[in-house]
C-alpha positions in Angstrom: -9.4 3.8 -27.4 -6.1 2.4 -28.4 -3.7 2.7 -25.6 -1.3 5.4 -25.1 1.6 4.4 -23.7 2.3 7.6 -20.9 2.1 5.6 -18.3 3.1 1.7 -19.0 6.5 2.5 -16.7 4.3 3.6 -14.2 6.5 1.0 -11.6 9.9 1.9 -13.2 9.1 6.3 -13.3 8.2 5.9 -9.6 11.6 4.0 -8.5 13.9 6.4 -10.3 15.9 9.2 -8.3 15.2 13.0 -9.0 18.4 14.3 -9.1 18.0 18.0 -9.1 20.5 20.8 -10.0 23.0 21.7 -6.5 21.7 25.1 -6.8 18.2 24.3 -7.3 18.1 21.8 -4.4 19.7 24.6 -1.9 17.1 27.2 -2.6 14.3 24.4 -2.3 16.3 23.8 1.7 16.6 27.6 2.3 12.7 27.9 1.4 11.6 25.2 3.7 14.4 26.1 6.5 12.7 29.6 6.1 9.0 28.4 5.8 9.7 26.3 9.1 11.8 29.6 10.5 8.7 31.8 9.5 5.6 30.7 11.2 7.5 29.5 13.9 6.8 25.5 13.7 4.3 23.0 12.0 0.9 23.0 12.5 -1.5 19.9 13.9 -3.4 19.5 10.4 0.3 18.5 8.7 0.5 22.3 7.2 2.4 24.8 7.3 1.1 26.7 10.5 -1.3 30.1 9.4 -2.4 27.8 6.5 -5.6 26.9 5.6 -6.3 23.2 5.4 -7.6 22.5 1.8 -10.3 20.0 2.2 -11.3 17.5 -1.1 -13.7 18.5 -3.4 -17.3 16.7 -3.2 -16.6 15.8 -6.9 -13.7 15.6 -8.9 -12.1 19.0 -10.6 -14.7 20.4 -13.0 -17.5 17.9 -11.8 -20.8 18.9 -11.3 -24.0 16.7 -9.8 -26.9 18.1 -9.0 -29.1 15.1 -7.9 -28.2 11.7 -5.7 -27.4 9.6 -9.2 -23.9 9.8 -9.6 -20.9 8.3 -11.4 -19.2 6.1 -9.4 -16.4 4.5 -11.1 -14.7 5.4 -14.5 -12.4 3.0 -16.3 -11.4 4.0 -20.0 -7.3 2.4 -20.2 -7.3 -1.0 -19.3 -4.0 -3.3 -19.5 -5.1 -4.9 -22.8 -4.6 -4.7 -26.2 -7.2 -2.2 -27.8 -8.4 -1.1 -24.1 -10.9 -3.8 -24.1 -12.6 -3.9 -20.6 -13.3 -0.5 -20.4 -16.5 0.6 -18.4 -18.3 3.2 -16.1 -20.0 2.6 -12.8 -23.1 4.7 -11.9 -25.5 4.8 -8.6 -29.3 5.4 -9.6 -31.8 5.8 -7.2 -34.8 4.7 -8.4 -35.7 3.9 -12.0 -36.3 6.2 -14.9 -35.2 7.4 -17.7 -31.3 7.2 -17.6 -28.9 7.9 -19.8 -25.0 7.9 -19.6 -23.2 9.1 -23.1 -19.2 9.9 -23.5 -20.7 12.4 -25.7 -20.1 10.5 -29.0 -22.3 7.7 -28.0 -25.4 7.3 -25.4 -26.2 3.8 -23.4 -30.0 4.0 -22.2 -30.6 2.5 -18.9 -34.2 2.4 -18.6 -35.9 0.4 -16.0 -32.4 0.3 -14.4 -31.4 1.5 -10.6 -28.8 0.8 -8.4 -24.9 0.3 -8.9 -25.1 -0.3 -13.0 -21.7 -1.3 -15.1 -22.0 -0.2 -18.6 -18.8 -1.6 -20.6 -18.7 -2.8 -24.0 -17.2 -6.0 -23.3 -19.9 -7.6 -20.3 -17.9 -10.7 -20.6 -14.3 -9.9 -20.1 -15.5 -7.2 -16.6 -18.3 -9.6 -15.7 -16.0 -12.0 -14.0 -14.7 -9.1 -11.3 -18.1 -7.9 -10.2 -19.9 -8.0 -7.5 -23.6 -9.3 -7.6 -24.8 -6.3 -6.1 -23.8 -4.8 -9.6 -25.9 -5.1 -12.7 -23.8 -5.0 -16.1 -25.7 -3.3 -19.5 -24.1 -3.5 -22.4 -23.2 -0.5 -24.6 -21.1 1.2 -27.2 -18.8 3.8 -26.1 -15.4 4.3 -26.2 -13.1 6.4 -23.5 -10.2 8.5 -24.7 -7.3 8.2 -23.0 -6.3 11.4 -23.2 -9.6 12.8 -21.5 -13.2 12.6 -21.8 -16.1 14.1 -20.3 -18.8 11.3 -19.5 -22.6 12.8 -18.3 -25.6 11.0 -16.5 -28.6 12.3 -17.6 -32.6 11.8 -16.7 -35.5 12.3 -19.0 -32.3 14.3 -21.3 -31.3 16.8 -18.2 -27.9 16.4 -16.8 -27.6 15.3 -13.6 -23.9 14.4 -13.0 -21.2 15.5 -15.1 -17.7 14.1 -14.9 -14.6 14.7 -17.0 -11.1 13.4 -16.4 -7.9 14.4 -17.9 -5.5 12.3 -19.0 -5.5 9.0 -17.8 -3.5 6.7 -15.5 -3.1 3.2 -17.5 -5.0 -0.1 -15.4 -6.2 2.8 -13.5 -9.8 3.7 -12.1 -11.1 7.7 -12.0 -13.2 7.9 -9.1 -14.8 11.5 -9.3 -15.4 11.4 -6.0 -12.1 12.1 -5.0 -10.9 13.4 -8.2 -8.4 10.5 -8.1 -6.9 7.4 -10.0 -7.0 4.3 -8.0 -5.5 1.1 -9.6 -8.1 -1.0 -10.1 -8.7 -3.9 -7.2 -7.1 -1.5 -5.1 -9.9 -0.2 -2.1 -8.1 1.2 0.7 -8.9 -0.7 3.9 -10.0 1.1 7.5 -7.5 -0.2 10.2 -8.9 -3.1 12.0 -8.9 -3.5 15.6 -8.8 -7.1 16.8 -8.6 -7.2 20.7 -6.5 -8.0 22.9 -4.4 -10.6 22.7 -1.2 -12.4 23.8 1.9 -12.5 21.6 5.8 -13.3 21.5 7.8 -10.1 20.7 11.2 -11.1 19.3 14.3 -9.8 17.6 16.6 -9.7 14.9 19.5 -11.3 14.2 18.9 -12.2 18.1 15.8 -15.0 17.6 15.4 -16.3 13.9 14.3 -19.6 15.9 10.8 -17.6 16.4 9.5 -17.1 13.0 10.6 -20.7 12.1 9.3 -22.4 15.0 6.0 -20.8 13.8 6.1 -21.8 10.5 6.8 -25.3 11.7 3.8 -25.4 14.1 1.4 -24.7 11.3 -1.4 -28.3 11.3 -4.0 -26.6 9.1 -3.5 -23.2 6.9 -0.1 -21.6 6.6 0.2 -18.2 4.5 3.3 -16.5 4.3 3.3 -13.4 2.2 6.9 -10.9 1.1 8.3 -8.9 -1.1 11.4 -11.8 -1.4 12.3 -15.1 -0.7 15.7 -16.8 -0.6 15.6 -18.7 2.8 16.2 -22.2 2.5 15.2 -22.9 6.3 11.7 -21.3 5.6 11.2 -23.2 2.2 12.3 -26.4 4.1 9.5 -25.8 6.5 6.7 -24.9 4.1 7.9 -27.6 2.1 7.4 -29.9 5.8 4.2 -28.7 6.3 2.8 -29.5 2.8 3.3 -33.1 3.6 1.6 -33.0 6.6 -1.8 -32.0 4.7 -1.6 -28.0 5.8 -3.0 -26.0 3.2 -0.1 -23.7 2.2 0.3 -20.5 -0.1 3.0 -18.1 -0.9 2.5 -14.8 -2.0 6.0 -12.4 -3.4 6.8 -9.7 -5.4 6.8 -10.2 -9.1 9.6 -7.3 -10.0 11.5 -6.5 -6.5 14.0 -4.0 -7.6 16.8 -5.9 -9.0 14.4 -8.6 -10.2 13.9 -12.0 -8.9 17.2 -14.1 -7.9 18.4 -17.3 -9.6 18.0 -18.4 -5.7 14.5 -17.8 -5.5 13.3 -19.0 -8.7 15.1 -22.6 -7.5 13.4 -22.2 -4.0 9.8 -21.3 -5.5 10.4 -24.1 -7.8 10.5 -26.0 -5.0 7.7 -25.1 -3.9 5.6 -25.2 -6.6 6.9 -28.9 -7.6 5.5 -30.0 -4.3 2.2 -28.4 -4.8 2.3 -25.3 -3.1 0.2 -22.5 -4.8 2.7 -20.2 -5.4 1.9 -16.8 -6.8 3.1 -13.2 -7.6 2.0 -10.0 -7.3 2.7 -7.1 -10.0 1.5 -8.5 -12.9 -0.1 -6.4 -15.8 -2.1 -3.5 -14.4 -0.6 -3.5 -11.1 -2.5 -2.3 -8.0 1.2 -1.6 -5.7 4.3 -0.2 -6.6 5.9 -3.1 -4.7 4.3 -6.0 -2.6 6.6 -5.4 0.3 4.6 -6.8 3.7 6.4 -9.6 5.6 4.0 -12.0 7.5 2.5 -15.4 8.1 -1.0 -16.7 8.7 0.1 -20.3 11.0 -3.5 -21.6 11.9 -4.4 -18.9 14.6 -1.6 -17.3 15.1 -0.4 -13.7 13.4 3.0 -13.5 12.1 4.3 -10.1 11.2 7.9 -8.4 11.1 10.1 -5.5 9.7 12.2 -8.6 7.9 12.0 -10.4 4.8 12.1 -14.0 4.3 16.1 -14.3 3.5 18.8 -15.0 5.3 19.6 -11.8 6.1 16.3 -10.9 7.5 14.3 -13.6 9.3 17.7 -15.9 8.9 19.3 -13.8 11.4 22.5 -13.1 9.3 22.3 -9.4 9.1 19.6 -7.1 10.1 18.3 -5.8 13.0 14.5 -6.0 12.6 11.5 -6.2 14.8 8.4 -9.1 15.1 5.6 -10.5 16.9 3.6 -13.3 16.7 0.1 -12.4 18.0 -1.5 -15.6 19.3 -5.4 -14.1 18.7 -7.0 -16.3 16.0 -9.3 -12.6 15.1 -5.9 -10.9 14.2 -4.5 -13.9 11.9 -8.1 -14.4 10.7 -8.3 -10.9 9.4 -4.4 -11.4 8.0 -5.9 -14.9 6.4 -8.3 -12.1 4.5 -5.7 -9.4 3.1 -3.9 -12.8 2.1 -6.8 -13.6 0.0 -7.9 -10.4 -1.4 -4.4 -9.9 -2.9 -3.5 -13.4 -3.6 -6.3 -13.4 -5.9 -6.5 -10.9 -7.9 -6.0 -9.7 -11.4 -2.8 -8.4 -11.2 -1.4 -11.8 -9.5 0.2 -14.8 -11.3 0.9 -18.6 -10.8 4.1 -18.4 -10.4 5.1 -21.2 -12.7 3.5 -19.1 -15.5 5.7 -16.1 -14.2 8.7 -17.6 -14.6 8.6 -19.0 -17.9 11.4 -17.8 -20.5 13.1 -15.3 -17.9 16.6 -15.7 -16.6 17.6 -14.8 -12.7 20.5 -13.6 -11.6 22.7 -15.0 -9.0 22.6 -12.7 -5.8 25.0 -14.0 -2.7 23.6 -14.9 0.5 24.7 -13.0 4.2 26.4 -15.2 6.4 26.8 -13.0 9.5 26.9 -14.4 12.9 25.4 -12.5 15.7 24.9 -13.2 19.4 21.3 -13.2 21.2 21.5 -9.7 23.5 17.8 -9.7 23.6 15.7 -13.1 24.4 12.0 -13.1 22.7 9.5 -12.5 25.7 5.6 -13.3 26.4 3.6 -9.8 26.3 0.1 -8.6 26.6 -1.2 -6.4 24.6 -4.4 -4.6 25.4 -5.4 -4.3 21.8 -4.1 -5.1 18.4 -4.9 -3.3 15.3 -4.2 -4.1 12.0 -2.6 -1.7 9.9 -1.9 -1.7 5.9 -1.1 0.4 2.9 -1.9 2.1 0.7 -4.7 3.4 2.9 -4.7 3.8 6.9 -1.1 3.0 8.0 0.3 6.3 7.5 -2.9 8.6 8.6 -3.1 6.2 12.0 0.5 6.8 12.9 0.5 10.1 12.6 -2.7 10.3 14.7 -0.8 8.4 17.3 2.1 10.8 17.5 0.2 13.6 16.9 -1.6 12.3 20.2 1.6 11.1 22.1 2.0 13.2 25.5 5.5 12.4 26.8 7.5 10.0 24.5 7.8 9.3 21.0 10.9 6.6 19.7 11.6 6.0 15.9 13.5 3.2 14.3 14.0 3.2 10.5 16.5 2.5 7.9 16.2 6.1 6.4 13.3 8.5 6.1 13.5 9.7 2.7 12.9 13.3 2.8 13.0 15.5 6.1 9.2 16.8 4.6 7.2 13.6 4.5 4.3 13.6 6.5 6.0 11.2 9.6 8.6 13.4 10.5 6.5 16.6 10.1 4.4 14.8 13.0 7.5 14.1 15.0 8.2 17.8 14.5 4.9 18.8 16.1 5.7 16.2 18.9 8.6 18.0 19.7 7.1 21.1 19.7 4.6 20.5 22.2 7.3 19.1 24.4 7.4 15.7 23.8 10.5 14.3 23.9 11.5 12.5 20.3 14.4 10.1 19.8 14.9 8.9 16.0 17.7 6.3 15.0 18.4 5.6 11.4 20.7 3.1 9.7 24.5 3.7 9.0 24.5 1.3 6.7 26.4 2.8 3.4 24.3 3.1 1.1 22.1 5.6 3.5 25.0 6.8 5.7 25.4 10.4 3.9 22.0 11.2 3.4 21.6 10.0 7.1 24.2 11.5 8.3 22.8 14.5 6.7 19.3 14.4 8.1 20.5 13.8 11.3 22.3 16.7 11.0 19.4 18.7 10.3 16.9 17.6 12.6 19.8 17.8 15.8 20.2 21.7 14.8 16.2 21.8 14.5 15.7 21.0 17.8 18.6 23.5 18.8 16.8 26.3 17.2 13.7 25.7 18.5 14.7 24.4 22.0 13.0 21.3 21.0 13.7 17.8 23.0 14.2 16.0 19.9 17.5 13.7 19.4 18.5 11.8 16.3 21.3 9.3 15.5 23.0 7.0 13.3 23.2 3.5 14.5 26.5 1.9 15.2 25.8 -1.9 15.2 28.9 -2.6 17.3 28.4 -6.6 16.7 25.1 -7.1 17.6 23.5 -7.0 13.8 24.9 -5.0 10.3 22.6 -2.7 9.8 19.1 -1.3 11.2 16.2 -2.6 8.9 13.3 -2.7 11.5 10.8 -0.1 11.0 9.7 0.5 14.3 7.5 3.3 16.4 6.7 3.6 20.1 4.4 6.4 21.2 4.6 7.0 25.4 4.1 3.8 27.2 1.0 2.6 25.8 2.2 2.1 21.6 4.6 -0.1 19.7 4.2 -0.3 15.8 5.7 -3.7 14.5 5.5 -4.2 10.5 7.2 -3.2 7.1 6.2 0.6 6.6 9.0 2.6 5.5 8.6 6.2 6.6 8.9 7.4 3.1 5.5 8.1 0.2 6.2 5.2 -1.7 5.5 3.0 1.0 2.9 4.5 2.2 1.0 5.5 -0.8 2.0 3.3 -3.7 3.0 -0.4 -1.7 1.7 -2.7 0.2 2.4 -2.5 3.1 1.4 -4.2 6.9 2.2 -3.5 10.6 0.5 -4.2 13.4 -0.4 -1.2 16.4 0.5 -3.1 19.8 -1.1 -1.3 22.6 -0.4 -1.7 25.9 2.7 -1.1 28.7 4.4 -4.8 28.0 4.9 -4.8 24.3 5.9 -1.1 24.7 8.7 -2.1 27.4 10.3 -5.1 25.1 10.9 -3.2 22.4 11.9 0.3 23.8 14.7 -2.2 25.6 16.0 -2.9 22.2 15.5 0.7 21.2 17.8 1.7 24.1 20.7 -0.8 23.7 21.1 0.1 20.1 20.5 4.1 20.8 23.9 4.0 23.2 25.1 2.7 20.6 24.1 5.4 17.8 26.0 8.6 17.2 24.9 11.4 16.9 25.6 11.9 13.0 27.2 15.1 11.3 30.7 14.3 11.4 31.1 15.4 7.8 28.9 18.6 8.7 31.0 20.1 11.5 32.6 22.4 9.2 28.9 24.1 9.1 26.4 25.6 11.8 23.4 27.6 12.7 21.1 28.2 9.5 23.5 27.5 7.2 24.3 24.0 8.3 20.5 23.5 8.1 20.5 25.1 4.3 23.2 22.8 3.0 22.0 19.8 4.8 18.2 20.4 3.6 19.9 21.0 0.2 21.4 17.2 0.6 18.7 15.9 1.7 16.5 17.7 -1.0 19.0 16.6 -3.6 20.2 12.9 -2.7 16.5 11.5 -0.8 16.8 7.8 -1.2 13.8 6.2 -3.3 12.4 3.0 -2.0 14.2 1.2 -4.7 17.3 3.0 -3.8 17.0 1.2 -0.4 15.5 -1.7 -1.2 18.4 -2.7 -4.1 20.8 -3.2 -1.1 17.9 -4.5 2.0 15.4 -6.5 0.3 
């Protein structure tokens, strides 16, 4: 069908701030001060305690099956004019006399069993499927504004889907009764073994993550959401004329669009034969291709920092990294590259960049001293953690697991509801003592300020041992952009997961889970040094107490919740 345009500003709609009315956003923080007040905490399953957990349906909303041939896979608004590459995916079991029709037309699949794609373009979907799938031709046409699609045998209906309006570039997967972009399959966290690695700092050690670029002799991936760092692009540029095989993978659209500074340093790049490409193109599978690492031979390169000079240049930000030295961990990392580098939502970026104009963005400059020297660790295992998909679920596991100790380091939180701080709410609950430090940087120091608020009278109310501050740099770094997590003595989370839904859900993201005492120990001593340093937030607030400091400060929270963009226009 020709294509609706409800959601072609799918990236834009999800950036933009909800501003809601004052008085709306205090009754939505007196119902959840209440809701919390009411049951008397949160409960283990991330509900409300006294709730029932809801679990998925075995098939989408008004699907029915009654037999093991199902439909799969549903794809009826592709990114092209006239929705060309549209399709449906079904499982058969064994051969007979199939039938799938949209109800306007019917595709017979006799003969046929196994995963079968029926689209009436084989050529344009042919190239992005598996063998494993066999493609029939057929005349049907999905309507973007809902559809009910049937699989039938010998004329009896055997699965019946039907979606509502549809999600542009998207996939229906009835299944899960959800829209998945297409390309986009949520991975299971990987656990690579144990492994020795180099934990490191920033601003204190920028020499880390260049010395490791540097030593690259064979393959050298770097992948971010930006890239203005002439040091970096010096060394990629190095190790190109040495023979190592090297690729860089950005953002297409970070939030205030590409700099004039990086189009010259990718230009660079590109002049001297690096393969160059971007992510965000067309029917996008992330809101925002936001990881920071490097695949240098066998070694793993991941931190909280992107490749500027503020971040891995050491001119601003306090951030977190490691370089694992297992060749399984940057094997698997070599992978993801891959997988996202190449697919349909990617571009060269030399075709990118045609015809668009950049925008000069200045470079930090900040001097910082080295309080914390990079150390050798041991950790017991590594796993490899990415989203959308397992990041989010496996840290909350963790803290939902933790038995003594649970220390949080992000830039903001974005609302005091998400699913991370519920789970540092239960922590606290059962006793386990919770420190959180967020930045007082000033484009998040009110709604910090605020939250901080709010969680230290939480934890008064409850007699909870739960602390939170805002960070005062006091000269060792400008702001707090590591997004860090150690759970007891045994956990440190390294990577760029912001602890909000958009990073969780809608970008990609990747951290790595460091187990063991010694990775644990280096970063909890950063963690302490810049917790003296925090305070302990509310100084605006003072005027308020009790409940109803919680009802205004929910209310501000409610009301001003920094987007990912929000954040990311000042950090990135």
């Amino acid at each position: 069908m020709a294509r609706q345009h409800h959601s072609s500003d799918r990236r834009r709609g999800r950036e933009s701030r909800q501003w809601l009315t004052p008085v709306a956003s205090l009754l939505l923080g007196l119902a959840f001060v209440l809701a919390l007040a009411s049951v008397g905490g949160v409960a283990a399953d991330g509900a409300p305690s006294g709730s029932a957990p809801v679990s998925p349906p075995p098939v989408g909303a008004g699907n029915t099956s009654n037999g093991s041939a199902v439909v799969l896979e549903l794809y009826p608004d592709p990114v092209r004019n006239g929705d060309t590459g549209e399709y449906v995916i079904v499982e058969l079991p064994h051969v007979g006399n199939w039938s799938v029709s949209d109800g306007e037309s019917t595709v017979r699949l006799r003969n046929r069993s196994g995963r079968v794609l029926v689209t009436p373009e084989p050529v344009i979907v042919g190239d992005h499927v598996g063998a494993e799938t066999a493609i029939v031709e057929g005349s049907f046409a999905l309507a973007n504004t809902g559809e009910t699609v049937v699989l039938r045998r010998d004329n009896e209906t055997v699965h019946r889907v039907r979606y509502e309006e549809t999600e542009e570039g998207e996939r229906y997967l009835p299944a899960v009764d959800e829209w998945r972009p297409r390309g986009l399959d949520p991975r299971s966290p990987i656990a690579t073994g144990p492994a020795n690695a180099t934990a490191f700092l920033l601003p204190d050690s920028p020499e880390v993550p260049l010395s490791t670029l540097r030593s690259a002799n064979e393959r050298l991936l770097l992948a971010g959401y930006t890239f203005t760092s002439e040091r970096v692009a010096d060394a990629l540029l190095a190790a190109a004329s040495r023979g190592v095989d090297v690729r860089v993978l950005v953002e297409a659209e970070p939030v205030e669009g590409p700099s004039a500074r990086q189009a010259r340093l990718l230009d660079r790049l590109t002049a001297a034969g690096v393969d160059v490409r971007v992510v965000g193109v067309g029917a996008n599978r992330f809101s925002y291709h936001h990881p920071k690492y490097a695949v240098a031979d066998g070694q793993a390169l991941v931190l909280s920092e992107n490749w500027k000079p503020a971040g891995v240049g050491g001119a601003s930000s306090r951030g977190w990294g490691v370089r694992v030295e297992n060749g399984t961990t940057a094997d698997e990392l070599a992978t993801l590259f891959r997988n996202d580098a190449d697919a349909a939502d990617t571009s060269a970026w030399e075709t990118f960049r045609r015809n668009r104009q950049f925008e000069s963005i200045p470079a930090a400059n900040g001097s910082y001293p080295t309080e914390q020297a990079p150390a050798n660790v041991t950790a017991t295992n590594v796993t490899l953690l990415t989203a959308p998909g397992n990041a989010e679920s496996t840290l909350i596991a963790a803290i939902d697991a933790a038995e003594a100790r649970v220390d949080v380091l992000q830039p903001s939180l974005g609302r005091q509801d998400n699913a991370l701080v519920r789970a540092t709410l239960r922590a606290a609950q059962r006793g386990v003592e919770v420190r959180i430090l967020l930045s007082g940087a000033w484009y998040v120091a009110e709604e910090n300020e605020a939250l901080v608020s709010w969680l230290n009278d939480w934890a008064a109310r409850n007699d909870a041992p739960l602390s939170a501050r805002v960070a005062e740099p006091g000269g060792r770094y400008e702001k707090i952009h590591a997004k860090g997590l150690l759970v007891d003595d045994d956990l440190a989370v390294v990577g760029s997961l912001n602890w909000n839904e958009n990073s969780a859900t809608r970008n990609r993201e990747v951290a790595l889970a460091l187990h063991g005492p010694e990775p644990v120990a280096y970063y909890r001593e950063s963690f302490d040094a810049d917790w003296a340093g925090g305070r302990g937030g509310g100084r605006t607030w003072l005027f308020a107490a009790g409940a109803v400091a919680a009802v205004l400060v929910a209310g501000l929270v409610a009301t001003r919740s920094l987007s990912f963009a929000a954040v990311e226009k000042w950090e990135g």
